[in-house]
C-alpha positions in Angstrom: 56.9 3.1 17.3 55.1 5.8 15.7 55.0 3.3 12.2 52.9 1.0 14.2 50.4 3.3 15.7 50.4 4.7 12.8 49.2 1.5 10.8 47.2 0.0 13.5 45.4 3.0 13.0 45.0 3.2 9.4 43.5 -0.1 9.7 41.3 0.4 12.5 40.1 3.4 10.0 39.7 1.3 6.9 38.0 -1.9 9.1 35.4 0.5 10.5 34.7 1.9 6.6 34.5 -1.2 5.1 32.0 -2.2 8.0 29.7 0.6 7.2 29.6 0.0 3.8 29.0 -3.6 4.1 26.5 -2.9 6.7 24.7 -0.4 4.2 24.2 -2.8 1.3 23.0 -6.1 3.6 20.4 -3.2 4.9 19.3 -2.4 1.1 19.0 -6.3 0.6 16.8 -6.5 3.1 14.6 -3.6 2.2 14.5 -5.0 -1.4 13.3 -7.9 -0.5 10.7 -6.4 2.2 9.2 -4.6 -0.6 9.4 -8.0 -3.1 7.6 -9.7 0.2 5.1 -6.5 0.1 4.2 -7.0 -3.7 3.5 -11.0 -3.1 1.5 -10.2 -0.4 -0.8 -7.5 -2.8 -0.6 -9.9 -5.5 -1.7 -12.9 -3.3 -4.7 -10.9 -2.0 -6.1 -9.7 -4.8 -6.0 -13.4 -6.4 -7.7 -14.6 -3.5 -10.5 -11.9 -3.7 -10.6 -12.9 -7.1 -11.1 -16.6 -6.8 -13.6 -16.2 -4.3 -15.8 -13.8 -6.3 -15.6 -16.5 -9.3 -16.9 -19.4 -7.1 -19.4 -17.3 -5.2 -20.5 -16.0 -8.7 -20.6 -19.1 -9.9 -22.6 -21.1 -7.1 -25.3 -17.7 -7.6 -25.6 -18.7 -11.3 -26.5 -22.4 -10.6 -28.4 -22.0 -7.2 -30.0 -18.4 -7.1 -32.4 -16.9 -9.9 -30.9 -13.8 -11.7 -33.2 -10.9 -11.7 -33.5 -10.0 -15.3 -33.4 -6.2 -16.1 -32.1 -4.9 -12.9 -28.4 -4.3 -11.8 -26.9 -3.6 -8.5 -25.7 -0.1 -7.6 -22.2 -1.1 -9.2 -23.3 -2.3 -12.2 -23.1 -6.3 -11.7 -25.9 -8.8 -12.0 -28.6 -8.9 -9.0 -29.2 -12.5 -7.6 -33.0 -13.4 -5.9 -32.0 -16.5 -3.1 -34.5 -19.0 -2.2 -35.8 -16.5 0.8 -36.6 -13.8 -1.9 -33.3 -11.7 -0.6 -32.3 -9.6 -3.4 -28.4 -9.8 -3.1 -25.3 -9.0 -5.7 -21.7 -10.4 -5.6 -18.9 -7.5 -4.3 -15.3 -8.0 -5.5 -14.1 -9.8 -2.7 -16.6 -12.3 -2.9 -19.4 -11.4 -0.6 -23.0 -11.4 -0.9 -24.0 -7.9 -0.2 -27.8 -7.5 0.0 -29.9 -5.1 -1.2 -32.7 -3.0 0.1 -35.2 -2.3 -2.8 -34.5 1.4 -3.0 -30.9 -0.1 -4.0 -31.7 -2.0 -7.6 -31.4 -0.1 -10.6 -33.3 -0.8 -14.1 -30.4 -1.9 -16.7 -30.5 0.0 -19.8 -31.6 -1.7 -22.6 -28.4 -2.0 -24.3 -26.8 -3.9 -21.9 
């Protein structure tokens, strides 16, 4: 009798370890791939900023005048739309416009 409590014991024991450790590395798995679904997400985003600052850029250079000689407070090229709205392109892809005290003279070198 004592045999058998005993064993059924030992293997209640060893059931409930091998639970927890099984439990522990499906809870890892799905941390790693939270943080792999985290990164694609980043990744995604900036692409998508990206993209949209190329065909905003690129719809500025063929419809808007560039306003030679002057830059934008970051550095990038100042557009002049067909109202007379000074406006540059941000990273993300908007048009952010600009109030006059905001446009810079671009050094010659540049």
């Amino acid at each position: 009798m004592k045999t058998k409590k005993y064993l059924i014991g030992s293997l209640a024991a060893m059931a409930m370890i091998a639970s927890v450790s099984f439990s522990t590395s499906a809870q890892e798995k799905k941390t790693e791939a939270g943080k792999v679904i985290q990164k694609t997400g980043k990744v995604a985003k900036s692409v998508g900023n990206k993209t949209a600052e190329v065909a905003v850029k690129g719809t500025a250079k063929v419809v808007d005048a560039k306003f030679k000689g002057k830059m934008a407070p970051d550095g990038s090229d100042v557009y002049i739309d067909g109202k007379n709205n000074k406006y540059y392109i941000n990273s993300k892809g908007a048009k952010i416009y600009l109030k006059a005290s905001q446009i810079r003279n671009r050094p010659a070198g540049k």
